[in-house]
C-alpha positions as CSV (number, residue, x, y, z in Angstrom):
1,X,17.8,-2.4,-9.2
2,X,17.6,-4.2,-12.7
3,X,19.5,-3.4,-15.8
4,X,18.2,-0.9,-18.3
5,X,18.3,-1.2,-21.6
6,X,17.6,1.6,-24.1
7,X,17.2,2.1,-27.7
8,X,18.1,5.0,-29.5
9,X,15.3,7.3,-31.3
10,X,13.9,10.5,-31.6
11,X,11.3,12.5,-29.6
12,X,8.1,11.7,-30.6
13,X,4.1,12.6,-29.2
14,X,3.8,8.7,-30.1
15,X,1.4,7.2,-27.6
16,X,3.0,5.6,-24.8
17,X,2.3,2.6,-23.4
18,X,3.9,0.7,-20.5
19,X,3.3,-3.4,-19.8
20,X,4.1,-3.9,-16.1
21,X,5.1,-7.6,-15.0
22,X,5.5,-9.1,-11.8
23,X,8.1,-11.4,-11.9
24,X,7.2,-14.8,-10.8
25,X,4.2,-13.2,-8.9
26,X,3.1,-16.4,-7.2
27,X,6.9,-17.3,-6.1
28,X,7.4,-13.4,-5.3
29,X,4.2,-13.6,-2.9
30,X,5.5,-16.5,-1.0
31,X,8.8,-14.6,-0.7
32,X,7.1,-11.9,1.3
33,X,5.2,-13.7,3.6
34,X,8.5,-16.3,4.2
35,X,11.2,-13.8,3.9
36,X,13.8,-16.8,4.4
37,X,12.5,-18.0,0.2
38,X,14.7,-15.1,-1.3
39,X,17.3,-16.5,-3.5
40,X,15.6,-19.7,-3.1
41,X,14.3,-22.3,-5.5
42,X,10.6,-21.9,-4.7
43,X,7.9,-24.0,-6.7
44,X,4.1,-23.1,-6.1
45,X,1.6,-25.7,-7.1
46,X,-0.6,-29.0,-5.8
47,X,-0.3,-32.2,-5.6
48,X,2.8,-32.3,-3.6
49,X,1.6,-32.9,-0.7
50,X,1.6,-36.6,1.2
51,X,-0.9,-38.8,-0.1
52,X,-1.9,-37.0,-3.7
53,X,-0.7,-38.4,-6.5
54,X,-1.1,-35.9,-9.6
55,X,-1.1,-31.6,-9.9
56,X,1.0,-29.4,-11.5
57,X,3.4,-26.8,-10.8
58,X,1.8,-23.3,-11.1
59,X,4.9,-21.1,-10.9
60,X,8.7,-21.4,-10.5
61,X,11.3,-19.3,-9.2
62,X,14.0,-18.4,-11.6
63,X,16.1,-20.6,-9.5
64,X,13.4,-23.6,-9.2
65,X,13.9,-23.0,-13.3
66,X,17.4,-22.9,-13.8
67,X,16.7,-26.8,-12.0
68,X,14.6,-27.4,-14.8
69,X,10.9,-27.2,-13.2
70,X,8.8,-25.0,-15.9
71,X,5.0,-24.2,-15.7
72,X,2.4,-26.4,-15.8
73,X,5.0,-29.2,-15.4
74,X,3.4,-31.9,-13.5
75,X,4.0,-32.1,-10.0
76,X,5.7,-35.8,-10.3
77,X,8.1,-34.2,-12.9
78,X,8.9,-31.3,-11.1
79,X,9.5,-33.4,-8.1
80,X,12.3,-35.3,-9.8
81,X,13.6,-32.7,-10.8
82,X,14.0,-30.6,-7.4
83,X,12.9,-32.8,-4.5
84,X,11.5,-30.9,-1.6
85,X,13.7,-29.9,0.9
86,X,11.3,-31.5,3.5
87,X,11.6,-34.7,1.8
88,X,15.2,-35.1,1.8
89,X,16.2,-33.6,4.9
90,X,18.1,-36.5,7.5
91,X,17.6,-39.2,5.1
92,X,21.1,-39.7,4.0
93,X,20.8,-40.0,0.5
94,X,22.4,-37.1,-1.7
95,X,20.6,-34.7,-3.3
96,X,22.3,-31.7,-5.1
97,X,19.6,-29.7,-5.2
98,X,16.1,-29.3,-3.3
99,X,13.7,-26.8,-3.0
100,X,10.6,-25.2,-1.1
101,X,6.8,-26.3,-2.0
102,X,4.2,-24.1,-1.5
103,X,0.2,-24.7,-2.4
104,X,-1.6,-21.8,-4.2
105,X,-3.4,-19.1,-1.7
106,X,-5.2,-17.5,-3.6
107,X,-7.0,-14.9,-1.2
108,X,-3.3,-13.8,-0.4
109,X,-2.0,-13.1,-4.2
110,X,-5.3,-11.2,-4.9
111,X,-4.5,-8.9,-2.2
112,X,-0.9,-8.2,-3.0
113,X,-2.2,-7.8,-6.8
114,X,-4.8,-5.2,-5.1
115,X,-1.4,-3.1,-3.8
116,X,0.5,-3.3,-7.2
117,X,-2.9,-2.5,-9.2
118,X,-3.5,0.7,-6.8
119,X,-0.1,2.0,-7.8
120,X,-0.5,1.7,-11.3
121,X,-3.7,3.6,-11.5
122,X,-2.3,6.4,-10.0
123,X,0.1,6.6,-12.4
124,X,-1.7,6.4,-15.4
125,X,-4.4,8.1,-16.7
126,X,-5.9,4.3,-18.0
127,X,-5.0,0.9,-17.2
128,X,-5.8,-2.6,-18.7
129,X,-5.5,-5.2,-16.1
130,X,-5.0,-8.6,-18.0
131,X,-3.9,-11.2,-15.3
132,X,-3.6,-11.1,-11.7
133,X,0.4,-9.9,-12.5
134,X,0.4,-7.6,-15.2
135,X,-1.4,-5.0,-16.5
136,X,-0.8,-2.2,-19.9
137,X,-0.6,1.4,-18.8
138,X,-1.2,4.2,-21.2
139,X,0.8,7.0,-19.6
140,X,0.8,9.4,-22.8
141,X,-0.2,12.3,-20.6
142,X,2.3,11.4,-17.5
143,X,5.8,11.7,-19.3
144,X,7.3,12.2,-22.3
145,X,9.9,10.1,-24.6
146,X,12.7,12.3,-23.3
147,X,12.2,11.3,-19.9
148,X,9.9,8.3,-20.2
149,X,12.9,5.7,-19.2
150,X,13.2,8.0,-15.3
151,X,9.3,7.3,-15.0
152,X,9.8,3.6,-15.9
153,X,12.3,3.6,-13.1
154,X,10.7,5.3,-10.1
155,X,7.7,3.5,-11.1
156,X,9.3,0.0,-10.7
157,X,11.2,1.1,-7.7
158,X,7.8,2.3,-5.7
159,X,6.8,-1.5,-6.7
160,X,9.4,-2.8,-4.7
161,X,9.3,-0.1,-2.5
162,X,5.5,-0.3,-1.4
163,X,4.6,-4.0,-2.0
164,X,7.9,-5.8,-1.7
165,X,8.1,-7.4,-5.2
166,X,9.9,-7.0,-8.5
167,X,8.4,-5.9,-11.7
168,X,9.8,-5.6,-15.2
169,X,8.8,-2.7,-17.1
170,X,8.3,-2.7,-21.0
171,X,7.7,1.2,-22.9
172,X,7.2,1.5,-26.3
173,X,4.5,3.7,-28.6
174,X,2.4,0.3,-28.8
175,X,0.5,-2.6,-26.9
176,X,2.2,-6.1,-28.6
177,X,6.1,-3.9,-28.5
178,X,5.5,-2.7,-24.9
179,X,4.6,-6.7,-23.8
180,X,7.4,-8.1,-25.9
181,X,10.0,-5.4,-24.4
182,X,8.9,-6.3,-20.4
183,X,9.5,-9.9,-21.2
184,X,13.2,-9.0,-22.4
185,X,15.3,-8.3,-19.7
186,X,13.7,-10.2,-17.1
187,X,13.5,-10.2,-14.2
188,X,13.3,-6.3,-12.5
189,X,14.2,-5.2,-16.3
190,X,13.0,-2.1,-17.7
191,X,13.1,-1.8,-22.0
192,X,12.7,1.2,-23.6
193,X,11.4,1.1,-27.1
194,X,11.1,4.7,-28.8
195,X,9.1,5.3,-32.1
196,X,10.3,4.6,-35.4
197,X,12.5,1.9,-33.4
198,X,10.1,-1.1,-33.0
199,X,10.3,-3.1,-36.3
200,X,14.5,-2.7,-35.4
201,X,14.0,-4.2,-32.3
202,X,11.5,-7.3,-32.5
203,X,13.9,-8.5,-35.8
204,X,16.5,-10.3,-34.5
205,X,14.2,-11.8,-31.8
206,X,12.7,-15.7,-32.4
207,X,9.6,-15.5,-33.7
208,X,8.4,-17.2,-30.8
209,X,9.1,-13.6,-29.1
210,X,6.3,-11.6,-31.6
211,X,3.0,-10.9,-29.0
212,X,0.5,-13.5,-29.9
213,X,2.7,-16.5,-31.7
214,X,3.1,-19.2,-28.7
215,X,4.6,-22.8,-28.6
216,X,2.1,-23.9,-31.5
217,X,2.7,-21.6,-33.8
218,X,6.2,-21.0,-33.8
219,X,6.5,-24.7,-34.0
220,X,4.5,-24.0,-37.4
221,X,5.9,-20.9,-38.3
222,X,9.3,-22.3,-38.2
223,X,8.4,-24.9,-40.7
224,X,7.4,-22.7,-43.2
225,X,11.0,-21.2,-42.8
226,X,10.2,-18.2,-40.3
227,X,12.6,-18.2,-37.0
228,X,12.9,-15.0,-36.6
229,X,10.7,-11.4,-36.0
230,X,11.9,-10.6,-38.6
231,X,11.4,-13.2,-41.4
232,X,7.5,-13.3,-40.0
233,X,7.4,-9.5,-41.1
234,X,8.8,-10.0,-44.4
235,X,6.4,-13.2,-45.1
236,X,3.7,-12.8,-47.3
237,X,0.2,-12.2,-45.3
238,X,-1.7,-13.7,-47.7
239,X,0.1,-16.7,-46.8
240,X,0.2,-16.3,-43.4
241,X,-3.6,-15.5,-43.1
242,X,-4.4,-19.0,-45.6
243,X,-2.0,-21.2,-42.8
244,X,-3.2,-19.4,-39.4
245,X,-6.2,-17.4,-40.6
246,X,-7.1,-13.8,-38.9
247,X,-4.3,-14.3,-36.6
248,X,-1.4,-14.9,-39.2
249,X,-2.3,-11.7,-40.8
250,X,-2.5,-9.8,-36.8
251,X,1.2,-11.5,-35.5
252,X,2.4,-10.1,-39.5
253,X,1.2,-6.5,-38.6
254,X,3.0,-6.8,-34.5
255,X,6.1,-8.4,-36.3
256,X,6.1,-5.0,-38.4
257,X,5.8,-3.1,-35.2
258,X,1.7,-1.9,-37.0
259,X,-0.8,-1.9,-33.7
260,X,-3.2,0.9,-33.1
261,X,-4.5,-1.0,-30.3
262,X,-5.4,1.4,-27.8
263,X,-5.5,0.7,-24.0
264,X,-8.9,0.0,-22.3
265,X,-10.0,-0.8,-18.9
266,X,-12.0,-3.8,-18.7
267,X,-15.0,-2.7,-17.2
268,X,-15.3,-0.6,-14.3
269,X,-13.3,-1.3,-11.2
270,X,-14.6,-3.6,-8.6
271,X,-13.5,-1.9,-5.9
272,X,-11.5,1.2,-4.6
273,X,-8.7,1.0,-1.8
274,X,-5.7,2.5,-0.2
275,X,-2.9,1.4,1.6
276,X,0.3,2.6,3.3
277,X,3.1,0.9,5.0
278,X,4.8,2.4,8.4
279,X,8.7,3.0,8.3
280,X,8.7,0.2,11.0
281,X,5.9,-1.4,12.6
282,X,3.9,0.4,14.8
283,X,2.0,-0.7,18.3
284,X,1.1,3.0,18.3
285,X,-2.8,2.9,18.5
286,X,-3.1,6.7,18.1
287,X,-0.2,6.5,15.0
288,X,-2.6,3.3,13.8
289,X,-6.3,5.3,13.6
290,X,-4.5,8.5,12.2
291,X,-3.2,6.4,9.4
292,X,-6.7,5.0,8.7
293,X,-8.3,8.1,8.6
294,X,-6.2,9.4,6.1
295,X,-6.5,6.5,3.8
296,X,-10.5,6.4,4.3
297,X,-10.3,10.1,3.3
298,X,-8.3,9.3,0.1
299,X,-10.2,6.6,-0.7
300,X,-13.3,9.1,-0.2
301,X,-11.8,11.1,-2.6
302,X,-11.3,8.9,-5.3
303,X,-14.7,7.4,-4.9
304,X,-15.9,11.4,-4.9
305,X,-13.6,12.2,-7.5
306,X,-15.6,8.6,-9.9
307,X,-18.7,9.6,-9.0
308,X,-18.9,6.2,-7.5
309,X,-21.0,5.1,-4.4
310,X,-20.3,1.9,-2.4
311,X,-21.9,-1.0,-0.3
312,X,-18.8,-2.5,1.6
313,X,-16.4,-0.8,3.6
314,X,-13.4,-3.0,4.9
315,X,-9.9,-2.5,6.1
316,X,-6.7,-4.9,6.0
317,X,-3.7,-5.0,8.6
318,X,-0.5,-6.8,7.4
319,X,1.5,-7.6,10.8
320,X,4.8,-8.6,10.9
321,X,6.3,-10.9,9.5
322,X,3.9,-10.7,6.9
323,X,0.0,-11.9,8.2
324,X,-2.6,-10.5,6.6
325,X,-6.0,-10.0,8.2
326,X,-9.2,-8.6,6.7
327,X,-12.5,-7.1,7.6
328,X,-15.5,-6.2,5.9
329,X,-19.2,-4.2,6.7
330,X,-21.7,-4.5,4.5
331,X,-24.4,-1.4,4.8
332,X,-28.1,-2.0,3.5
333,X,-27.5,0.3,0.5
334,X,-24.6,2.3,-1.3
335,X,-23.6,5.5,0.4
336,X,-20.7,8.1,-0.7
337,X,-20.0,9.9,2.4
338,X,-16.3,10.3,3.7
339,X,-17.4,10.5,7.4
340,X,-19.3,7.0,7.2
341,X,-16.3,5.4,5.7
342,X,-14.3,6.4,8.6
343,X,-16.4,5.7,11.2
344,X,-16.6,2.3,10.0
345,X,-13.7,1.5,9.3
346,X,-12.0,2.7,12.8
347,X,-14.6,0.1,14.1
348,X,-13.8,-2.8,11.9
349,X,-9.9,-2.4,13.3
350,X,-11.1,-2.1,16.8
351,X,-9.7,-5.2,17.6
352,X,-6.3,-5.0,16.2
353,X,-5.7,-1.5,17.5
354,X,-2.4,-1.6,19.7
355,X,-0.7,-5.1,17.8
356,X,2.2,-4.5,15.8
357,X,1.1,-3.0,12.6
358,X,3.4,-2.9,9.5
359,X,1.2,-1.8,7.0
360,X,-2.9,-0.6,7.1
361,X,-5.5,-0.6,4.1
362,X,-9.0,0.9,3.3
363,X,-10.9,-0.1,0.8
364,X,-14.8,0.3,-0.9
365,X,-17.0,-2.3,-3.1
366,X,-19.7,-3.5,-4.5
367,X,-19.8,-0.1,-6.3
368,X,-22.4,2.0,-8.1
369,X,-21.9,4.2,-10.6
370,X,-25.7,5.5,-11.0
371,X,-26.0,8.8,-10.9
372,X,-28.2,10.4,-8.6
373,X,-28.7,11.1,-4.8
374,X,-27.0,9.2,-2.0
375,X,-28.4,8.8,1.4
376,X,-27.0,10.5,4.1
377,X,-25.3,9.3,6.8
378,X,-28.0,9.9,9.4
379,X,-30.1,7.5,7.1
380,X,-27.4,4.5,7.5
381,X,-25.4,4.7,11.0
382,X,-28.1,2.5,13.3
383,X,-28.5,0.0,9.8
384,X,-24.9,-0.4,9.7
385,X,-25.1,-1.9,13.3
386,X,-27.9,-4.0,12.5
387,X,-26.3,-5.5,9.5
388,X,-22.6,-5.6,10.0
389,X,-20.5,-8.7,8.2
390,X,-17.6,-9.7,8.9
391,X,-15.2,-11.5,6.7
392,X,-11.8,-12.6,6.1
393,X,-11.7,-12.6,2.6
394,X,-10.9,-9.4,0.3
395,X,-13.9,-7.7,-0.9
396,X,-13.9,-7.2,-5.0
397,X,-11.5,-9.8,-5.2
398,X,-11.6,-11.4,-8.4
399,X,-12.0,-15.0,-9.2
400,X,-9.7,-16.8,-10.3
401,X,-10.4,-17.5,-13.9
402,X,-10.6,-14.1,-14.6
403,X,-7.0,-13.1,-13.1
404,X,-5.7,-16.1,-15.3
405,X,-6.9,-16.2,-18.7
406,X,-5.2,-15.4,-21.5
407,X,-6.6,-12.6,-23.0
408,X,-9.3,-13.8,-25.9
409,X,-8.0,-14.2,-29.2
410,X,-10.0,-11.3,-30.6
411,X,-8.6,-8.9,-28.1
412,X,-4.4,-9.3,-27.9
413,X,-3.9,-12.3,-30.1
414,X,-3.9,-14.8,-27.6
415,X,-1.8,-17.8,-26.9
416,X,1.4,-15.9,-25.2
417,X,-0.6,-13.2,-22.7
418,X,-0.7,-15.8,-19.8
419,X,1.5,-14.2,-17.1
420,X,5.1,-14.6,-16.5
421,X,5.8,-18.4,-15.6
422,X,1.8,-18.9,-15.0
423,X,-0.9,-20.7,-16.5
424,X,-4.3,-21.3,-15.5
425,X,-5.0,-23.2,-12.5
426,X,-8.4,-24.2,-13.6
427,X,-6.5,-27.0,-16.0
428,X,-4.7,-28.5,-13.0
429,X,-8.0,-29.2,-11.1
């Protein structure tokens, strides 16, 4: 496990907020489905490929970083830097370093960012997902202060545990600390920041650090003579707010550790789903449908528990080593009825009952949330037949500009909420 790094305080009923962060989420994903990446330098991007001439590097590894490939790098650049492994292999010429390329797959992260979401809702009573990799977690009414820094741990262990990636944890009473303090001690880091303790630890950082000051204006901020956290929250606002506008007055008030901020969904959820991995993998068919019907239960009972309805039923099978494979029903109309969900999905995994199953999911979209009566299940079984769909990709999957964008300006201050090491791929197009 990572390191843990606490600082002192006192017990509070301060609000308590968690920022979760997959490390290297793209890189991480790879790793999973080509166990034989771990410890390697892995760069995912475009453009590498024979024949293309321009891209850029999405994520890197910490070890594709510690070669010097960054971010949004472009692919040339990063390709001097850390030629692929591919490209140098029998050629005789020395090379001190190469790593793995790997083009973005999109359909695949979304569905490991389904698994990580999943276990953050459960363990929070509300969650703001901002990228694909991280998300805020208000979890005020799941722990305390006293024992806040055990929760942070089990909760980045079942991470690992469940979905097979690393996640840095950040707690502290508000929004800008708590993403400042998961960014500190990556990667697989978890940073406690108690009340009454958050101006003392965002001081000695670069200013760089302070939630919503990026590249741009630190580079500015410096020149007026601020370098630190610290010297940004002893500037004068009315000078900050003349040189950056609103948001020189808003990275003032973070620097001083002053955000009342609360934690908001954005929007309702797209879809609902449950998975569970076997111990080992299982050619058990009997073992395989028992699993399913409990997770079409649970996700019954979420769905019951929303008040939500839902249109597509679908189930997912991850076999060994790590393939993923999807399908999806559409019925003619929403429906919230537990026995449907099972029926279908038991049919929609008809034809993988019996392979080698490491890990099963259930999941429910294109939801409604009207109130009022559902049909029965009577009214839908010989329209499901007639209508069933097919389809390899994820239901409620998001696009991708909305797992990637920074948040808006308006809403967390802007330039630095990209996720760790990622930037959007709709500027590499």
């Amino acid at each position: 496990m990572g390191r843990t790094a606490r600082l002192p305080g006192t017990e509070s009923r301060d609000r308590i907020v968690a920022h979760v962060d997959v490390d290297c989420f793209y890189a991480a994903c790879e790793r999973l489905r080509e166990p034989a990446l771990r410890g390697e330098p892995v760069v995912v991007g475009m453009g590498y490929e024979p024949g293309t001439d321009h891209g850029a590097v999405a994520t890197a590894s910490y070890e594709a970083r510690a070669l010097g490939v960054e971010s949004a790098m472009a692919i040339t650049q990063a390709l001097e830097r850390l030629p692929r492994k591919v490209d140098v292999a029998g050629t005789g010429h020395p090379v001190s370093e190469a790593g793995f390329y790997r083009p973005v797959d999109m359909s695949f992260y979304e569905s490991v960012a389904g698994e990580v979401q999943e276990l953050l809702h459960e363990r929070a009573e509300t969650v703001r997902e901002v990228s694909i990799d991280e998300a805020y977690l208000d979890v005020t009414g799941r722990t305390d202060w006293e024992s806040v820094e055990a929760f942070g741990q089990e909760l980045r262990a079942t991470v690992e545990r469940e979905v097979g990636v690393t996640a840095s944890v950040g707690v502290a009473p508000t929004m800008s600390a708590a993403k400042v303090a998961s960014d500190h001690d990556k990667p697989d880091g978890l940073v406690v920041v108690e009340p009454g303790e958050v101006a003392g630890f965002l001081a000695p950082l670069d200013v760089e650090a302070v939630h919503g000051v990026g590249p741009v204006t630190a580079r500015a901020l410096r020149e007026l003579g601020i370098e630190t956290a610290g010297d940004l929250a002893a500037a004068d606002p009315a000078v900050l707010e003349s040189e950056f506008g609103e948001r020189g007055r808003r990275v003032h008030r973070f620097a001083r550790g002053a955000d009342d901020r609360a934690v908001e969904p954005r929007g309702r959820p797209k879809s609902l789903s449950r998975e569970s991995a076997f111990t080992e993998a299982t050619e058990s068919p009997e073992q395989q449908r028992e699993r399913l019907r409990t997770l079409a239960a649970a996700v019954a009972e979420r769905a019951r528990s929303r008040g939500v309805s839902y249109r597509t039923i679908g189930v997912k099978t991850v076999e060994p080593p790590f393939d993923v494979h999807t399908r999806a029903r559409s019925l003619p109309g929403p429906v919230a009825d537990g026995d449907l969900l099972a029926e279908v999905a038991l049919e929609l995994f008809t034809e993988f009952a019996g392979d080698p199953v490491r890990k099963l999911g259930v999941r429910v979209s294109n939801l409604s949330f009207a109130d009022g009566e559902q049909p029965s299940l009577t009214e839908w079984v010989d329209a499901t037949t007639a209508s069933e769909e097919e389809s390899d990709t994820p239901d409620g999957q998001r696009s991708l500009a909305e797992y990637d964008r920074p948040e808006s300006d308006s809403d967390s201050g802007g330039e630095d909420d990209t996720p760790d090491g990622q930037r959007s791929l709709t500027g590499y197009d």
